[in-house]
FIMIDO-926604 format. One record per residue (C-alpha): y, x, z. Coordinates in pm, 1 decimal, always signed. Example, Ala and Ser with C-alpha at 12.3 -4.5 7.8 and 13.67 -1.06 7.14 Angstrom:
<sites>
[[-450.0,+1230.0,+780.0]]
[[-106.0,+1367.0,+714.0]]
</sites>
This chain:
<sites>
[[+7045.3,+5317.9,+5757.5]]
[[+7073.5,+5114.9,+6025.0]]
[[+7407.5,+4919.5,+6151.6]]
[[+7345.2,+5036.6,+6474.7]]
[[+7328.6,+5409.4,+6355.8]]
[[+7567.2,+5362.1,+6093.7]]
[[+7819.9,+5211.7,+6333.7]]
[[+7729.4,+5570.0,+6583.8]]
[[+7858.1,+5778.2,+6309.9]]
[[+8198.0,+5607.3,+6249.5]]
[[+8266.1,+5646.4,+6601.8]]
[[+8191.8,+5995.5,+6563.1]]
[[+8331.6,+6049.7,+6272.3]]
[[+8716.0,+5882.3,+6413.9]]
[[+8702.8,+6080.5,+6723.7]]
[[+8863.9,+6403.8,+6617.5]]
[[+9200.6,+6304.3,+6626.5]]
[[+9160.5,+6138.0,+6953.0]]
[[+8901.1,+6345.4,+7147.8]]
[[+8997.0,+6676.4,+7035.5]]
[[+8782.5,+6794.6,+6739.3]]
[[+8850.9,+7021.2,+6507.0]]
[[+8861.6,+7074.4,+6170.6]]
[[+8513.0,+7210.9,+6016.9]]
[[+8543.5,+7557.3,+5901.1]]
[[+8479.3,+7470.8,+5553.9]]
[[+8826.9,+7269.0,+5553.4]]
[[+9067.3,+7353.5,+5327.9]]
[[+9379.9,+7577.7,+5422.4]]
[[+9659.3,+7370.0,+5318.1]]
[[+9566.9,+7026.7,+5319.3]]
[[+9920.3,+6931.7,+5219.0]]
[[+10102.9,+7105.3,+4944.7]]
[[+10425.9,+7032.7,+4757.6]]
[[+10550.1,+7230.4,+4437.9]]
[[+10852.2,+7186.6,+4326.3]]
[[+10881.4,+6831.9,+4402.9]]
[[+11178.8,+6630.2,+4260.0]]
[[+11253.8,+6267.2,+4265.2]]
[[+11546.6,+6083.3,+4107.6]]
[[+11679.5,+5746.5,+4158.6]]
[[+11857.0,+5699.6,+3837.6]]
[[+12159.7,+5932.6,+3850.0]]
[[+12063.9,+6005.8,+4182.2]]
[[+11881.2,+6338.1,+4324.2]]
[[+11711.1,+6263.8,+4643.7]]
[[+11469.7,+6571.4,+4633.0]]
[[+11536.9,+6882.1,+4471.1]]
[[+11243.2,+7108.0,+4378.7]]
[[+11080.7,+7106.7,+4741.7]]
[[+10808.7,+7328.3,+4793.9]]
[[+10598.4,+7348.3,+5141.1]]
[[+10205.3,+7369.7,+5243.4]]
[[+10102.8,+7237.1,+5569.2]]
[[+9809.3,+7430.6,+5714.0]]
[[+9545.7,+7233.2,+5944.7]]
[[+9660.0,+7187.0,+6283.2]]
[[+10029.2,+7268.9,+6242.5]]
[[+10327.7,+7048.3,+6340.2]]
[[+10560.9,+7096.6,+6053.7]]
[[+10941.0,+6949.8,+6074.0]]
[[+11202.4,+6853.7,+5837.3]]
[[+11554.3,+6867.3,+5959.5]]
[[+11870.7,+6734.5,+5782.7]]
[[+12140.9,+6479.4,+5871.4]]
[[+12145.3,+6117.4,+5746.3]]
[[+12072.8,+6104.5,+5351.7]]
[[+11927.7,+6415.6,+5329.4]]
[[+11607.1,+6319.4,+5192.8]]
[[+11366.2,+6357.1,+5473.2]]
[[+11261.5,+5988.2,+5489.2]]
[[+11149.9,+6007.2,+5078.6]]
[[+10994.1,+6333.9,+5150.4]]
[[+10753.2,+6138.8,+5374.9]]
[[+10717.5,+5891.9,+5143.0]]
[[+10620.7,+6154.9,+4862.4]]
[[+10363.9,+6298.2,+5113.1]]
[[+10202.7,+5962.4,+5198.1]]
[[+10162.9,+5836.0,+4839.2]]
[[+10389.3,+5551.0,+4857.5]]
[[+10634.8,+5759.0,+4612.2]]
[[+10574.7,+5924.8,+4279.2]]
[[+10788.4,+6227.2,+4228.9]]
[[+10953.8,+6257.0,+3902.6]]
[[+10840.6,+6585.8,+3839.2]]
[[+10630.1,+6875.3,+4048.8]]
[[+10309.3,+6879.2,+4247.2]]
[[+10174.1,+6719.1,+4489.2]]
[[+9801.7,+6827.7,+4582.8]]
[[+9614.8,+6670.2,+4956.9]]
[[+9269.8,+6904.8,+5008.2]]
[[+9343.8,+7080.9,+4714.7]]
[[+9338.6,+6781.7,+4504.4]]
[[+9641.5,+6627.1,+4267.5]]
[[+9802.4,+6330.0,+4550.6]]
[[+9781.2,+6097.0,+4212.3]]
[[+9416.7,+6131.7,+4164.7]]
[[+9317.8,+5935.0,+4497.6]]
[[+9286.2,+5580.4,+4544.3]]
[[+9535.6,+5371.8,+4776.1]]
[[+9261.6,+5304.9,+5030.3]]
[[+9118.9,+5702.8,+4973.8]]
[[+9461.8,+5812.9,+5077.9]]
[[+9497.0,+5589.2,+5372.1]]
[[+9173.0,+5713.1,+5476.5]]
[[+9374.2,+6086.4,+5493.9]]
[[+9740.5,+6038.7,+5590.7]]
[[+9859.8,+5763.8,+5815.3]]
[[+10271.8,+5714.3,+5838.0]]
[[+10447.6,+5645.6,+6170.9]]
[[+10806.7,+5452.7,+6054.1]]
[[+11129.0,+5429.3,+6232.1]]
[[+11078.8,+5102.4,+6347.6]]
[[+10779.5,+4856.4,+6323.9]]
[[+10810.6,+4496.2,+6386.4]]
[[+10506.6,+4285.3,+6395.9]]
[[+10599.6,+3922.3,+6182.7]]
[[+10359.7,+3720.3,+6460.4]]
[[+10238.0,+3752.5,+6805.7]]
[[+9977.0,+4027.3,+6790.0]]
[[+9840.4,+4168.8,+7089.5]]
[[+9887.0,+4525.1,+7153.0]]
[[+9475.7,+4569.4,+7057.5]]
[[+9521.3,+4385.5,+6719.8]]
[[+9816.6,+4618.2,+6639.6]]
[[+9586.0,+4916.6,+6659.3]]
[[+9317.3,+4743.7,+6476.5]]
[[+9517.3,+4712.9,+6196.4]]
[[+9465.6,+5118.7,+6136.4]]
[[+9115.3,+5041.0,+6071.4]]
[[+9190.2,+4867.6,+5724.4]]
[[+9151.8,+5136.0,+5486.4]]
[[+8757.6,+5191.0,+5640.3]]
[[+8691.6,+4800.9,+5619.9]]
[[+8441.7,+4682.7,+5348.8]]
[[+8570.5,+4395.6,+5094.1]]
[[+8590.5,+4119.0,+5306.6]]
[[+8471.1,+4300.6,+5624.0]]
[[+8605.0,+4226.9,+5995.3]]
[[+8634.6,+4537.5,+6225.9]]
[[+8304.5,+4554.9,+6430.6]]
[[+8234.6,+4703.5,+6786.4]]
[[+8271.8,+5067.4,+6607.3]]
[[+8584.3,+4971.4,+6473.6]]
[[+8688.6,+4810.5,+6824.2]]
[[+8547.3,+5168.9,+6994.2]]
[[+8788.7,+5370.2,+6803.5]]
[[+9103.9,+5166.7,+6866.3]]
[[+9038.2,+5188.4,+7212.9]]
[[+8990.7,+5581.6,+7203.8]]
[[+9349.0,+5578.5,+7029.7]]
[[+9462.0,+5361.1,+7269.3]]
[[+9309.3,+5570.7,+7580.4]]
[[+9511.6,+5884.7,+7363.0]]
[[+9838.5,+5759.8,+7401.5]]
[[+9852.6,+5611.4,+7775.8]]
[[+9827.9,+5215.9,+7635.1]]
[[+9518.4,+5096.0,+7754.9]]
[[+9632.3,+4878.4,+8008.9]]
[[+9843.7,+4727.9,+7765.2]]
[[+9578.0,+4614.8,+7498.4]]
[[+9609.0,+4249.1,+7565.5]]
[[+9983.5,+4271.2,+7577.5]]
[[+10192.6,+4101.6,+7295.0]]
[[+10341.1,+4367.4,+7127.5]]
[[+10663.2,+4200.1,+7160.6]]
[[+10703.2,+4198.6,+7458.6]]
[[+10694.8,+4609.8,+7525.8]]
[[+10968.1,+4842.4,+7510.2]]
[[+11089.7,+5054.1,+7289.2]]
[[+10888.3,+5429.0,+7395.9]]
[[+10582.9,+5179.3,+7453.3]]
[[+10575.6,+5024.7,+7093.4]]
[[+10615.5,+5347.2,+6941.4]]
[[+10309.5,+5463.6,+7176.3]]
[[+10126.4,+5165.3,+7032.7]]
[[+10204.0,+5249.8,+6686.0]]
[[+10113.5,+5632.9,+6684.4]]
[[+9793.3,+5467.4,+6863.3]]
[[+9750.3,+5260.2,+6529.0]]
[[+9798.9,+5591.1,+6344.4]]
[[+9539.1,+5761.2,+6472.6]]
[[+9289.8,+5468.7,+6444.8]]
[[+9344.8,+5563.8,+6113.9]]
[[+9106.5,+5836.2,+6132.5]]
[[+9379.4,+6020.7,+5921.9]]
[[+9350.3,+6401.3,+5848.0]]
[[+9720.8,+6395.1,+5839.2]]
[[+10015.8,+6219.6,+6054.6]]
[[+10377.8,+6153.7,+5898.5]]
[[+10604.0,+6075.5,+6172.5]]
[[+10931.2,+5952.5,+6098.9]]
[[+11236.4,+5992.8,+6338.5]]
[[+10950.4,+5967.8,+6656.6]]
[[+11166.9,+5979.0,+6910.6]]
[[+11485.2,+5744.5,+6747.5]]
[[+11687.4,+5544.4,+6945.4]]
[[+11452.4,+5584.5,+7257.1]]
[[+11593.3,+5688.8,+7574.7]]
[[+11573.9,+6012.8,+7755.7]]
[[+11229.4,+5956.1,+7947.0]]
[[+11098.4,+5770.9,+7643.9]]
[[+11158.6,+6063.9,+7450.8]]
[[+10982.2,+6283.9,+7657.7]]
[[+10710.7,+6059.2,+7704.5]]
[[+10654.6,+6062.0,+7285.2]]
[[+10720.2,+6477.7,+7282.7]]
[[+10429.3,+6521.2,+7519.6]]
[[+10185.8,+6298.2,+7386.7]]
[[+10256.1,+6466.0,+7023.1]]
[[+10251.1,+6799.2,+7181.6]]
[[+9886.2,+6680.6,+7389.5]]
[[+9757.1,+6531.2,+7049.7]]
[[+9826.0,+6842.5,+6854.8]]
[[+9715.0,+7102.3,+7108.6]]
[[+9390.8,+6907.9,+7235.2]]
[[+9291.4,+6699.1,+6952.8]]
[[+9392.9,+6931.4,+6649.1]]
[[+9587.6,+6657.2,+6498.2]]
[[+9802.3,+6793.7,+6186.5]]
[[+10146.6,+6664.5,+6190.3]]
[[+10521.9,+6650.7,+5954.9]]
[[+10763.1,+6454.2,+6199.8]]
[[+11120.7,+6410.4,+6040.7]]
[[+11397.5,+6433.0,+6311.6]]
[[+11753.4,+6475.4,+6363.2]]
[[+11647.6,+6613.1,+6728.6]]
[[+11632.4,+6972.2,+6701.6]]
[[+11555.3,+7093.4,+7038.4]]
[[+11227.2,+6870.5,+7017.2]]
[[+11221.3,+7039.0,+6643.5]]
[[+11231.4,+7338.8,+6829.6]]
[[+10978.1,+7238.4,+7119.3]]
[[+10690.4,+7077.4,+6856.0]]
[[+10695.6,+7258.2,+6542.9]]
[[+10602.5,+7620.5,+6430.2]]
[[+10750.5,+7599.6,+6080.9]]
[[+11078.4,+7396.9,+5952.8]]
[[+11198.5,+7308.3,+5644.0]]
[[+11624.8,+7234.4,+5643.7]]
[[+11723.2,+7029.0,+5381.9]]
[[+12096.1,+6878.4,+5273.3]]
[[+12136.6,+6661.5,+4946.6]]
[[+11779.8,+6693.5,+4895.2]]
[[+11781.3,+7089.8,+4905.3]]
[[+11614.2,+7306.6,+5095.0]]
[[+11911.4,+7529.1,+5251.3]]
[[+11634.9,+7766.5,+5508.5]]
[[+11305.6,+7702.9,+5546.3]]
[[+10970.8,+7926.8,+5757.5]]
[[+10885.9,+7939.1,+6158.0]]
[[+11114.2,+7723.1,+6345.2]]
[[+11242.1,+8094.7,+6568.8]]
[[+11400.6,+8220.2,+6231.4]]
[[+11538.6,+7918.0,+6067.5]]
[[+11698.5,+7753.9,+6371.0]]
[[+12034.4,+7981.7,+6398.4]]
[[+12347.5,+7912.3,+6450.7]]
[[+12465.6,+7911.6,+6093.2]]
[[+12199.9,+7699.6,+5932.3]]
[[+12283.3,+7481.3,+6192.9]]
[[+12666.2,+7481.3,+6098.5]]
[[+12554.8,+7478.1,+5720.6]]
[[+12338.6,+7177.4,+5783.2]]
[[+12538.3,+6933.9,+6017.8]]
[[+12887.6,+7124.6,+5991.2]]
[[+12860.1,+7209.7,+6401.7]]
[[+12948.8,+7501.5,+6568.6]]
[[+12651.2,+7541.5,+6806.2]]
[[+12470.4,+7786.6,+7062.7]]
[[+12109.2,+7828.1,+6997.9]]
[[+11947.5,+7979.5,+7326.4]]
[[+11619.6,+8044.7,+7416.8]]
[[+11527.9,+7836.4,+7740.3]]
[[+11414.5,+8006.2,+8015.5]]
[[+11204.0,+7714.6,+8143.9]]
[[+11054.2,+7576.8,+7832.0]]
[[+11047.1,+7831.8,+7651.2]]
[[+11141.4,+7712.6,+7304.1]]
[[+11499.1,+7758.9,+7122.0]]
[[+11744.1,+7496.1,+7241.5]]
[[+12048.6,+7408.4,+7058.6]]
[[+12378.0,+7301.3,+7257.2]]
[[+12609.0,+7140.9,+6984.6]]
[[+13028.1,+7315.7,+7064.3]]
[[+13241.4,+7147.1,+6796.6]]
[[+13311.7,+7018.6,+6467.5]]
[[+13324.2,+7303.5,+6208.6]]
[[+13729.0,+7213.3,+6063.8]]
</sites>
């Protein structure tokens, strides 16, 4: 094969995620599924015999306050953690039987925060998402360059490629880092806390371009978030979880109530469906006494 052809069909091969493929009907029906997952940290139970699948092209969420084990959840799903006992299984194969690099190649992780150690452009910060596809030794080549622009072009950055990613804000890094994500070429994003300590417009900004990448590019999704009325606005199915349980779990119009709301954050709130957007919203009252 050719570089020149060879190069063609990595560009085509990336651009699902960004362009708006979709998955080939021979893919599997739960490429994520959990079974009774539980991890301990000596005495410690930080996950509790979880069980979820995430079908192709859903937005899943996982909602709990602070400690509630959403964070090592994500970690389970992306590899990084080995769960002390249960299954984990990513296209219908055990999580444990893939490589590091085959595993990057599928899932890519959005963090809380990033912070790049030197003074990387906003284009080499993206590039970096290309790793797990790079040969021994390799440098990215003018495919690999193609695809981190297409991310780029995804999530409104392109102007900013030659930008020290220092230098940007808050909602603009976190555009560059989804971008870096989905350079990736994963089959699977893990966001984690998305929207986190970004302002109002920022937030919006990162709800539509996860709502754009899911509805026009197919992208599969499990964002963690203590924000439930984007909960509400992004994801069909949740999954509530305190102490590492799962206290309600199924299609975000059941599960979001008043009283698993109250049994998850101890808040008396209203739970209203908006007559603009069109999703639940949740309007926190007062602390349950």
């Amino acid at each position: 094969m050719s570089a020149a052809t060879e190069n063609s069909q990595r560009v085509r091969a990336a651009s699902f995620p960004v362009e708006g493929g979709r998955p080939s009907q021979g893919a599997p029906e739960t490429p994520l599924d959990l079974r009774d997952v539980t991890i301990r940290f000596g005495s410690f139970t930080a996950v509790d015999r979880v069980s979820l699948s995430v079908a192709p092209g859903e937005v899943f969420g996982l909602l709990g306050p602070n400690g509630s084990g959403k964070t090592t959840l994500l970690r389970l799903m992306s590899g990084t953690l080995t769960p002390g006992s249960g299954a984990i299984t990513v296209d219908g194969r055990p999580i444990r039987t893939f490589s590091r690099l085959d595993l990057a190649r599928r899932i890519a992780m959005v963090p809380q925060e990033t912070h790049a150690p030197f003074d990387f452009t906003v284009i080499d910060i993206v590039l970096m998402g290309r790793f797990p596809h790079l040969g021994t030794f390799a440098l990215e080549g003018p495919a690999d360059l193609a695809i981190a622009k297409q991310a780029l072009a995804s999530t409104g950055m392109s102007a900013f490629e030659d930008r020290p990613f220092a230098t940007l804000s808050g909602g603009e890094k976190q555009r560059v880092v989804i971008a870096s994500a989905l350079a990736q070429s994963p089959a699977l994003l893990l966001l984690d806390e998305p929207t986190a300590s970004l302002d109002l417009g920022h937030q919006l900004d990162v709800q539509l371009l996860l709502t754009r990448l899911n509805r026009d590019g197919g992208v599969t999704m499990v964002l963690s978030t203590h924000d439930l009325n984007l909960a509400a606005a992004l994801c069909r199915d949740l999954i509530l979880l305190r102490a590492g349980r799962v206290i309600a779990q199924g299609p975000a119009d059941d599960v979001l109530t008043p009283e698993t709301v109250r049994a998850l954050y101890g808040v008396d709130a209203d739970v209203t469906r908006h007559p603009v957007a069109g999703h639940l919203t949740v309007t926190p009252l007062a602390r349950v006494p």
